[in-house]
C-alpha positions in Angstrom: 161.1 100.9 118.5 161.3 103.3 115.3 159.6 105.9 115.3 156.9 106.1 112.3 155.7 109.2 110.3 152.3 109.3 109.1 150.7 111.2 107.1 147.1 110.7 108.1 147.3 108.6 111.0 147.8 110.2 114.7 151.3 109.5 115.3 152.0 108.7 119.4 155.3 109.1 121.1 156.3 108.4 124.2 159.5 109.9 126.4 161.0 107.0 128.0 164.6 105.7 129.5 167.4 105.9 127.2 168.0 103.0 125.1 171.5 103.5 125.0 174.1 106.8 125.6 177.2 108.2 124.5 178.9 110.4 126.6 181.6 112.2 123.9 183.6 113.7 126.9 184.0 112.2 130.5 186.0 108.5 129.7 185.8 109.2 126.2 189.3 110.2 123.4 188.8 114.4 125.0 190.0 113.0 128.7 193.1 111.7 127.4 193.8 114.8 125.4 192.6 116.8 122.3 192.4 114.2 120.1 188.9 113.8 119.2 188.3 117.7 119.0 190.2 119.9 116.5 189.6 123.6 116.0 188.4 124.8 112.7 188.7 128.3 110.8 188.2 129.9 107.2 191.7 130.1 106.2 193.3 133.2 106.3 194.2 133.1 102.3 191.5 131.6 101.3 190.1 133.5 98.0 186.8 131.9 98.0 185.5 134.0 101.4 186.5 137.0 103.0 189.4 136.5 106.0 188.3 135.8 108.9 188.8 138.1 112.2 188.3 135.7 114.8 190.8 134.2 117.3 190.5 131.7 120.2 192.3 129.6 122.1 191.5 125.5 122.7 192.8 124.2 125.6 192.5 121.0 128.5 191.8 122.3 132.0 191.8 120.0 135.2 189.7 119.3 137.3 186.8 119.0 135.0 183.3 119.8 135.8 181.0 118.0 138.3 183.2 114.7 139.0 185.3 114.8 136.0 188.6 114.6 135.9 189.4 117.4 132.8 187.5 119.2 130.4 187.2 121.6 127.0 188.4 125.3 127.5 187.9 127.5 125.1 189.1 131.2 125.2 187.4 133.4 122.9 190.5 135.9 122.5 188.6 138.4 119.5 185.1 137.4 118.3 185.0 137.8 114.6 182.4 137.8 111.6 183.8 133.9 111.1 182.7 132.0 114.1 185.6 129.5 115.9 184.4 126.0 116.6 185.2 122.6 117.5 184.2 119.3 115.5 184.1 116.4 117.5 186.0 113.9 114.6 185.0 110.7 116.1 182.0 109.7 114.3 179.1 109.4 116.6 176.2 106.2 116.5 173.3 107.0 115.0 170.9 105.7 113.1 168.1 106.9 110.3 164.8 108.0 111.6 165.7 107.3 115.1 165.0 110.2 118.2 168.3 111.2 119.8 168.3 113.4 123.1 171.7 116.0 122.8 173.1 117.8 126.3 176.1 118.8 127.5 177.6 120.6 130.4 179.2 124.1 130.4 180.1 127.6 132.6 181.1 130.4 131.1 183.0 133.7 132.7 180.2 135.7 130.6 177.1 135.3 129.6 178.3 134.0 126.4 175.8 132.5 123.2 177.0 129.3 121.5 175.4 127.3 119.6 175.5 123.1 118.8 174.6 120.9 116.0 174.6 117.5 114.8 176.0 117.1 111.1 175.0 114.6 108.9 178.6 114.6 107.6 181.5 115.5 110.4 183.4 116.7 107.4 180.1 119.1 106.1 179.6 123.0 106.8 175.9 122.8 107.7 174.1 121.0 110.5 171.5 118.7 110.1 170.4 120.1 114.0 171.1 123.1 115.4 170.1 124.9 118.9 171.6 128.0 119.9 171.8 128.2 124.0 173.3 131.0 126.3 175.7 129.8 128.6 175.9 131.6 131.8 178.3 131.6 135.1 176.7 128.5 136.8 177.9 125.1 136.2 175.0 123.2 135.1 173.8 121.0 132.0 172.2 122.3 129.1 169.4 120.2 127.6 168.4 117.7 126.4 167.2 119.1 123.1 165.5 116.3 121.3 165.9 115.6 117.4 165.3 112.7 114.9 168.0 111.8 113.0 166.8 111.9 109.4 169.3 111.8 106.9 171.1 108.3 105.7 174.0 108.3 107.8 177.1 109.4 107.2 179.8 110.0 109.3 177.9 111.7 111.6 179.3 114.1 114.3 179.1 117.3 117.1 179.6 120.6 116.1 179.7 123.4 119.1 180.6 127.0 117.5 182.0 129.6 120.4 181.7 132.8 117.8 180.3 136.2 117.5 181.3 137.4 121.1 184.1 137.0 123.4 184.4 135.7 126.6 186.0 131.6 127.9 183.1 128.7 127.7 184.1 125.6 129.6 182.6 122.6 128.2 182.1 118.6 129.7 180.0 115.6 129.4 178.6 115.9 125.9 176.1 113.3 125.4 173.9 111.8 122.8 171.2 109.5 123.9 168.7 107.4 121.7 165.1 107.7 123.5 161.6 107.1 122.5 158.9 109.8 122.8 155.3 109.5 122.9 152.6 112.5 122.7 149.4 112.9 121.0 149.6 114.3 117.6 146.9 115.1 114.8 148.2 116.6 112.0 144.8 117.8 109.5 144.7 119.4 106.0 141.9 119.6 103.4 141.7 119.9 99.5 140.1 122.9 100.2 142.7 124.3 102.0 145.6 123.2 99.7 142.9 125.1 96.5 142.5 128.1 98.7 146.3 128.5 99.4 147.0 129.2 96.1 143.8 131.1 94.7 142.0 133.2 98.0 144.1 136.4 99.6 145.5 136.3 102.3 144.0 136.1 105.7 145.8 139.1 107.1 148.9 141.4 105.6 152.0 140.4 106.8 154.0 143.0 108.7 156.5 144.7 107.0 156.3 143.5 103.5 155.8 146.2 100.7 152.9 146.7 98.7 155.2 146.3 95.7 155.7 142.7 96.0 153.8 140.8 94.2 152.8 138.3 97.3 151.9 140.8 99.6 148.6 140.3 99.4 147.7 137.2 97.7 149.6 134.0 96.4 151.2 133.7 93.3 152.4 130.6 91.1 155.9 130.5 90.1 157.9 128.0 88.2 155.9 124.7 87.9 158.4 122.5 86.4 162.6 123.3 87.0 164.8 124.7 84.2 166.2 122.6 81.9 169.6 121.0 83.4 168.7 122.4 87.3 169.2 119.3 90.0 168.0 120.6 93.3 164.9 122.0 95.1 163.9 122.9 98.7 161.0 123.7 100.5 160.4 126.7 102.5 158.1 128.6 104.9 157.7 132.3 106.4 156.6 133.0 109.7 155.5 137.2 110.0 153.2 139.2 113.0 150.1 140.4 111.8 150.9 143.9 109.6 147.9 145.2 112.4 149.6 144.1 115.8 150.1 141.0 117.6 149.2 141.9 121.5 150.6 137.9 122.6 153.3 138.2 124.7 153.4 134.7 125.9 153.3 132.6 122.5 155.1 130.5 120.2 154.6 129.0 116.8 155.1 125.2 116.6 156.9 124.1 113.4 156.9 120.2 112.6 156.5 117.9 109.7 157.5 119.9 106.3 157.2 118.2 103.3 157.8 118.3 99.2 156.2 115.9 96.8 156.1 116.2 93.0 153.6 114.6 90.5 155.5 112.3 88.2 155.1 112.5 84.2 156.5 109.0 83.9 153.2 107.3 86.2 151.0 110.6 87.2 151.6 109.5 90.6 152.6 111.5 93.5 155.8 110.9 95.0 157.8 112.1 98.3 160.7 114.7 97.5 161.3 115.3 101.1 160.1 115.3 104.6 161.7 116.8 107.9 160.4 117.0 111.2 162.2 119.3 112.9 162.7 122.8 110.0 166.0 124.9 110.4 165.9 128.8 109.8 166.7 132.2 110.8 165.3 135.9 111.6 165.2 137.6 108.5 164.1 141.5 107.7 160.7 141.2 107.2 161.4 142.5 103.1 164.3 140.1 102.9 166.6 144.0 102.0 170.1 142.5 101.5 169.4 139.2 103.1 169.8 140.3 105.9 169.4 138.0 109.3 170.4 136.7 112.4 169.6 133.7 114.9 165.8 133.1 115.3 164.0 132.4 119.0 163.9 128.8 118.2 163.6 126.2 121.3 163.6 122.4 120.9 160.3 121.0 121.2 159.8 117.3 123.1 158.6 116.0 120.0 161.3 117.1 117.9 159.6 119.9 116.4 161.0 123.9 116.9 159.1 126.5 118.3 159.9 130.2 117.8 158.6 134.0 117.7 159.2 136.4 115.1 158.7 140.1 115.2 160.9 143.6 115.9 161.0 143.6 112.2 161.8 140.5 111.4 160.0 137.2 110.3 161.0 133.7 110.8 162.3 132.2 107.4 162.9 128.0 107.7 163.5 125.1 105.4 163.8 121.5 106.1 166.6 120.7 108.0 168.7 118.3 105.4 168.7 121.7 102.8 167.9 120.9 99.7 167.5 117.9 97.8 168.1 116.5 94.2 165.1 115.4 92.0 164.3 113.3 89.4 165.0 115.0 86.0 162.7 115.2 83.5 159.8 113.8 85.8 158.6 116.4 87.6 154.9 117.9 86.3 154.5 120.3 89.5 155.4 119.8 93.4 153.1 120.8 96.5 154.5 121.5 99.7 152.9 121.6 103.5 154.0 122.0 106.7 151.8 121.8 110.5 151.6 124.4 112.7 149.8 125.6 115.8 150.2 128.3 118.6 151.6 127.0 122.3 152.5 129.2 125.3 156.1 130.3 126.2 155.6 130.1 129.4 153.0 127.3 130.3 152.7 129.0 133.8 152.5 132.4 132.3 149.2 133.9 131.0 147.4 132.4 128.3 147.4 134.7 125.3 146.5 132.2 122.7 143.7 133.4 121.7 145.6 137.5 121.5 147.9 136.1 119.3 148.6 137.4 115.8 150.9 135.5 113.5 150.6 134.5 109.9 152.1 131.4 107.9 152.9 131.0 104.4 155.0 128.5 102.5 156.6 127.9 99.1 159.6 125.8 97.5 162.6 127.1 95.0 164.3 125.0 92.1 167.9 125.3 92.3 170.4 125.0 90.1 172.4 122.0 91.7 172.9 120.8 95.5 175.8 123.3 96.3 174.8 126.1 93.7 175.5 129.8 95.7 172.6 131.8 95.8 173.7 134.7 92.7 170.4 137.1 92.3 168.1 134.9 91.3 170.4 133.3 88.6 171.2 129.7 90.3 167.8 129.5 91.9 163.8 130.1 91.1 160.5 130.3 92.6 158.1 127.8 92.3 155.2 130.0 94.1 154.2 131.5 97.5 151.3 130.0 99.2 148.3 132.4 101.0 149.2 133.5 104.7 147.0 132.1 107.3 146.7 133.1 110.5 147.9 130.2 113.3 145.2 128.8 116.1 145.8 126.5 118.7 145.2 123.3 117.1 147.5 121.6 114.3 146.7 123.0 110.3 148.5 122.6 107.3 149.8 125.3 105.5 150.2 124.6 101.7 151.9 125.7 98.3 151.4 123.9 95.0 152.2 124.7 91.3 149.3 123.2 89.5 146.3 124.9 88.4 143.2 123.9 90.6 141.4 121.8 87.6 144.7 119.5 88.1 144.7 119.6 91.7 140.7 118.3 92.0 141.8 115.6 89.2 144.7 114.3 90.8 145.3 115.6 94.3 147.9 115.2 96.5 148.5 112.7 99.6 148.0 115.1 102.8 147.3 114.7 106.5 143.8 114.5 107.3 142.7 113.2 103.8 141.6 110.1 102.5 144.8 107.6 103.0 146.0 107.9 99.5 149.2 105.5 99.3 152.2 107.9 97.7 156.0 106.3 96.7 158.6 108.4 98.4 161.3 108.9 96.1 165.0 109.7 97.1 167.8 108.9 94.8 169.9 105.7 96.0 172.7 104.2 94.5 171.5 101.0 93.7 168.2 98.3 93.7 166.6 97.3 96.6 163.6 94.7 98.0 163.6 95.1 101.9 161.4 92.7 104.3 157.7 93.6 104.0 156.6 94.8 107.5 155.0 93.6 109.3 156.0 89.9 109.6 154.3 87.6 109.8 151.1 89.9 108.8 147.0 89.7 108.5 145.9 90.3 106.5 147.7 93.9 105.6 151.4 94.1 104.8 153.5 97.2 103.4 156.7 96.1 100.3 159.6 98.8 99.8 161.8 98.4 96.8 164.2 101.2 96.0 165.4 102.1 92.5 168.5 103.9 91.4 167.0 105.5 87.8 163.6 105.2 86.0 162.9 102.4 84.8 160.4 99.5 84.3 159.4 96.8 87.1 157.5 94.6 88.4 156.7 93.4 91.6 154.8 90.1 92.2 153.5 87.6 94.8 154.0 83.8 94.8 152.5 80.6 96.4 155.1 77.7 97.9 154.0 75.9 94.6 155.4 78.5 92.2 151.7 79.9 91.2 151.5 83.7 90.7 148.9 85.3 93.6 149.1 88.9 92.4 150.8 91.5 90.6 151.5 94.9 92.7 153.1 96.8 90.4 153.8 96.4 86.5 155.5 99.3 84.4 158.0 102.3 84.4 158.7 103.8 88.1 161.0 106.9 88.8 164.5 106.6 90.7 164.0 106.7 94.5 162.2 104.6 97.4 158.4 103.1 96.3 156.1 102.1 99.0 153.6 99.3 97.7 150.5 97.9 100.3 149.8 94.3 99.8 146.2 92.6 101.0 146.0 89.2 101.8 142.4 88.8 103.2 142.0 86.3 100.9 144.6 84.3 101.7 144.9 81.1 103.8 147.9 80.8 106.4 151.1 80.3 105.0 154.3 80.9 103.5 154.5 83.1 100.4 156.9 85.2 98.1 157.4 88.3 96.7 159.8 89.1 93.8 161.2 92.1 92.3 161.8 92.1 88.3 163.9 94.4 86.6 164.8 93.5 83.3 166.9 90.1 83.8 167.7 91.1 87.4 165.5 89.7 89.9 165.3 90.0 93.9 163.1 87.6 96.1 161.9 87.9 99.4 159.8 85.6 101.8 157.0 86.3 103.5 154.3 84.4 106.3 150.6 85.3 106.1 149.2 84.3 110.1 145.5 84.1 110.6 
C-alpha cells in the first residue's frame, strides 16, 4: 500500500512485516569481492576545493560478522577535513513515496562516528537521507532508521562516510527493507496563525541572536517574487532554546512535513513547490558567525520524521531533504511555507519535562540563483522572509512564513493542514505530458484526475459518456508546468463506463474510467 500525504486529513500508518528486503552485503556483489563498493575522495589537485588530508584504507576481511562469510573493513589511517567514504554503485530498488527501513551491522576498535545516507543519485554529493550513528566495540546492528523515499528515482544508492576521526569500522549486512507504518497523526494550522507569523513578535527571543538583526524580535518580509533570471528556491526552518533558559533535559523537537507552495500569476491558484517529510539540517552558531556548524542531535523517528535538540550555542538549522528545487519562471506572485512540529521525550522512561521545555520555531524560504549555485555573500541567493518564533507544545502546530501582505492572504489563502480542504495542483517540472489513471477505480461517487505538464500552457480536461456526449468540463484554460491534481464528482451519475480526456492544443490523451454504485 502507498503511503498518502494529506494535508488536512489524519494520515494513519502502520509498522508492519517487510514487503520485500535487500540485503547489499551478505550474498550480494561485496561477498565476492569489492566490486559493488569503491572508495571515493576530493582529488588531490583538484582546484575547485581545498586538498584533502584524509587517508584510509578499504579492505575484505574473513570471517564476516554474525554468520557471514566476509565483510567491509575500513581503516581510517589519518582523519581529515574531507571525509573518506564508500558508495555502494549498484543501484538499489526503490520506489517514489514509498517507506524504506535502512540497517546495517558494524564494530569498531573505537568508539568511532559515521554516518549513512541514501542518495537520490549514486553518482550525487548530497543525500537525500542521512543519520549519523556511533559505532562502538560490540558487534551488533544499527537501526532500522525509517525514511520515505521522495524524490523520482534515479539511480538510487548507499552512501556510509568513515571521516572526521580515526579508528577501523567493520561493516556487514546492509539492508534496505520496504515496510508500511501506521500511527496517529493530526497535523493543524490556522489562517490566523499563518497572519500572525508574519505580523505579531515573537513569542519569546531566541537565544543567542543579536539585537542587531533585524528578525530578532519580530518577522520581517523579504523578497516576494525571485530576481529576474534566478531558477531555484528552498525552504527552511530554525530551531533555538528560549534566550531565558530551557530547564528540559529530557526533550526533543519533532520535525515532519515541510512544505513550499507559490501563488500562480497565470491562474491565482496555489500550487505545491515542494513537500518533504523527513527535513535535513545541521547545528549551526546561534548568529550563523562564519557559517559555522557541525552534526545536529537528529534521531530517526518511526514515522519518518527527525527529532533533535539544539542548544550550547547552537540552533538547529534544516531544509527539506531533496535541497532545493526549480520553479516556474515568471509565475510566481509570493510563496508560503509551513512545517509541523511538537515536543516528545528522549527518553520515554525518563522524566517527563514537557511541559519545562523551552524551544522556539521559526521558518522562512530563500530564492536561489539556479539548482547548484554556491552560496557567495548573499550574491547567488535571497531572502524571501523570516516567519515569528513560536514556542513548541506537545501537540502538532504549524509553523508558517509567507510573502504576501495580509489583505492578500485573507483574499486568497493558502491550502494548509487543519483548514477547510482547499484542493491545490502540485507543481514539479516534468519532462513531458501526462494523464494517469483516476484513483480510485472503479469510484462513488468521488474520484481524484492527475495530468502533468512540461511548460505553461492551455488545457482542458473533460469527461465523456460511452455515447460520445460531453458530462463535464474540469478544467478549461492556461495551467503552469508541473503535476495538477483535479477532483471529479459523479453523484449524479448512474453506473457505468465513462471517459476522461486531456486536450492540449491538437494533442489529446484519453483515459477510461467505471463509476460503481
Amino acid at each position: 500500500m502507498k503511503l498518502m500525504l494529506g494535508l488536512v486529513a489524519i494520515i494513519s500508518f502502520a509498522l508492519c512485516l517487510s514487503l520485500h528486503a535487500q540485503n547489499l552485503v551478505q550474498g550480494g556483489d561485496f561477498e565476492s569481492g569489492m566490486g559493488s563498493w569503491s572508495p571515493w575522495f576530493v582529488d588531490k589537485n583538484a582546484t575547485w576545493a581545498e586538498p584533502p588530508t584524509a587517508d584510509a584504507k578499504f579492505s575484505i576481511t574473513s570471517p564476516g560478522l554474525g554468520s557471514s562469510t566476509k565483510a567491509l573493513y575500513v581503516q581510517v589511517n589519518e582523519p581529515g577535513k574531507y571525509d573518506w567514504y564508500i558508495l555502494i554503485s549498484k543501484s538499489v530498488t526503490l520506489e517514489q513515496n514509498k517507506t524504506y527501513e535502512l540497517s546495517f551491522r558494524a564494530i569498531s576498535d573505537v568508539s568511532k562516528l559515521i554516518s549513512v545516507g541514501v542518495n537520490e543519485d549514486i553518482s550525487s554529493g548530497s543525500p537525500f537521507f542521512s543519520q549519523s550513528i556511533n559505532i562502538s566495540q560490540e558487534d551488533r546492528i544499527y537501526g532500522p532508521f525509517t525514511f520515505i523515499y521522495e524524490p523520482a528515482p534515479k539511480r538510487p544508492g548507499i552512501k556510509i562516510n568513515f571521516g572526521g576521526m580515526p579508528g577501523n569500522v567493520t561493516v556487514d549486512d546492509v539492508v534496505i527493507q520496504e515496510v508500511e507504518l501506521e500511527n496517529d497523526y493530526t497535523p493543524t494550522n490556522s489562517l490566523e496563525d499563518i497572519i500572525g507569523d508574519m505580523t505579531l513578535p515573537h513569542e519569546g527571543r531566541p537565544h543567542g541572536v543579536p539585537d542587531s538583526f533585524n528578525w530578532s524580535k519580530n518577522p520581517r518580509r523579504g523578497a516576494q517574487q525571485p530576481p529576474e533570471g534566478w531558477t531555484a528556491a528552498i525552504a527552511w526552518g530554525q530551531l533555538y532554546e528560549w534566550a531565558e533558559g530551557n530547564p528540559a533535559t529530557n526533550t526533543r523537537v519533532q520535525i515532519r512535513d515541510m512544505e513550499m507552495l507559490y501563488l500562480s500569476k497565470s491562474d491565482g491558484q496555489w500550487h505545491q513547490l515542494q513537500k518533504s517529510l523527513r527535513v535535513n539540517g545541521a547545528a549551526y552558531v546561534e548568529d550563523f558567525a562564519g557559517d559555522v556548524n557541525k552534526p545536529a542531535d537528529i534521531r530517526s523517528e518511526g514515522d519518518g520524521s527527525i527529532s533533535v535538540t539544539a542548544g550550547g550555542g547552537y540552533n538547529f538549522h534544516f531544509w527539506p531533504s531533496a535541497g532545493r528545487v526549480q520553479f516556474p519562471q515568471n509565475e510566481i506572485e509570493g510563496c508560503f511555507v509551513t512545517v509541523q512540529c511538537r515536543l516528545i521525550l528522549d527518553d520515554p522512561a525518563g522524566v517527563d519535562d514537557l511541559a519545562d521545555a523551552r524551544y522556539l520555531m521559526s521558518v522562512g524560504g530563500d530564492w536561489w540563483e539556479s539548482m547548484t549555485a554556491v552560496w557567495d555573500d548573499w550574491k547567488t541567493n535571497q531572502d524571501m522572509g523570516i516567519g515569528r518564533f513560536r514556542f513548541i507544545t506537545s501537540e502538532w502546530k504549524g509553523y508558517n512564513m509567507i510573502t504576501l501582505p495580509t489583505d492578500e492572504v485573507r483574499g486568497n489563502p493558502p491550502p494548509f493542514a487543519g483548514g477547510t480542504g482547499v484542493d491545490y495542483s502540485p507543481a514539479t517540472l516534468v519532462e513531458d505530458f501526462q494523464l494517469a489513471q483516476n484513483y480510485p477505480n472503479p469510484f462513488n461517487p468521488t474520484t481524484t484526475i492527475t495530468y502533468q505538464t512540461p511548460y505553461t500552457t492551455a488545457v482542458k480536461l473533460q469527461v465523456f459518456d460511452m455515447t460520445g456526449r460531453e458530462i463535464a468540463t474540469l478544467v478549461n484554460g492556461v495551467r503552469p508546468a508541473g503535476r495538477h491534481v483535479v477532483s471529479f464528482d459523479a453523484a449524479k451519475l448512474t453506473s457505468g463506463i465513462y471517459f476522461y480526456r486531456l486536450s492540449v492544443g491538437s494533442q489529446q490523451w484519453v483515459r477510461k474510467m467505471a463509476v460503481a454504485r
